[in-house]
C-alpha positions in Angstrom: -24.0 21.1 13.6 -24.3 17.5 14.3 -22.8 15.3 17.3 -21.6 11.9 16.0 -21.1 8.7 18.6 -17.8 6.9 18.0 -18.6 3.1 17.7 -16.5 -0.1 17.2 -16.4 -1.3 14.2 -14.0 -4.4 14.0 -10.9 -3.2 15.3 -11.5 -0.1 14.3 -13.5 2.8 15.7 -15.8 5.0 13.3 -18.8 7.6 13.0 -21.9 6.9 11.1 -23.1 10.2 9.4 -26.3 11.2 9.3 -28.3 11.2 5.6 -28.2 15.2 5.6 -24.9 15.5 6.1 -24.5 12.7 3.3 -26.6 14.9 1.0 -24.1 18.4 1.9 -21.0 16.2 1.0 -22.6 15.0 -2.1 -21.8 11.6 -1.2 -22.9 7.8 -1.5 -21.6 4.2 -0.1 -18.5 3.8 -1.5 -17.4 7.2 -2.2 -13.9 8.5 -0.2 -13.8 11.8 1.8 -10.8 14.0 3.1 -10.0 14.6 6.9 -7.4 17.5 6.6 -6.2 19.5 9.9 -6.6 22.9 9.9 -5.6 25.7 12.8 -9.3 25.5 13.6 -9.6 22.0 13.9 -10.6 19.4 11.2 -12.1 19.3 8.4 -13.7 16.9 6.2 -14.5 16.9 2.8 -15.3 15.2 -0.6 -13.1 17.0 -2.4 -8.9 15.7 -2.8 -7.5 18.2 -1.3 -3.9 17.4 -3.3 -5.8 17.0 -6.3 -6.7 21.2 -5.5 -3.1 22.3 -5.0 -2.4 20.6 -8.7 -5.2 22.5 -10.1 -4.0 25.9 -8.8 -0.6 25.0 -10.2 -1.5 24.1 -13.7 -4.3 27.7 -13.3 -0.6 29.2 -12.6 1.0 27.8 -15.7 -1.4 27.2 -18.0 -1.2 31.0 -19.9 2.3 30.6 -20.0 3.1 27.5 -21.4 -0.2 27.5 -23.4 1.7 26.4 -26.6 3.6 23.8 -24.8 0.4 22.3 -23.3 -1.6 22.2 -26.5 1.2 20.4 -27.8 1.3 18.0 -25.6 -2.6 17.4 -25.7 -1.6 16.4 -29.2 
């Protein structure tokens, strides 16, 4: 667990994260992560959370419309 200070920054207010939590996310300067709500709380990730829910729909699809996919590959 780690406790992060909110600071100005600007107008805005923001956390600084500490380098091991950097290295967990697998992230660097520049890179975007993902604040979703959850009945727990938040959470916050690397990973497009939208960009999951199309992947389990295609996973869905993809052996039944296998033809029409390959031929749209084309």
């Amino acid at each position: 667990m780690y406790t992060l200070k909110i600071r100005r920054v600007g107008n805005s207010l923001g956390v600084t994260l500490p380098k091991e939590a950097l290295q967990k996310l697998r992230v660097k300067e520049g890179d975007n992560v993902f604040v979703t709500e959850t009945p727990s709380g938040v959470h916050l990730t690397a990973c497009n959370p939208d960009f999951e829910k199309a992947m389990e729909a295609y996973r869905k699809v993809s052996t039944k419309y296998r033809n029409a996919l390959h031929e749209l590959a084309k």
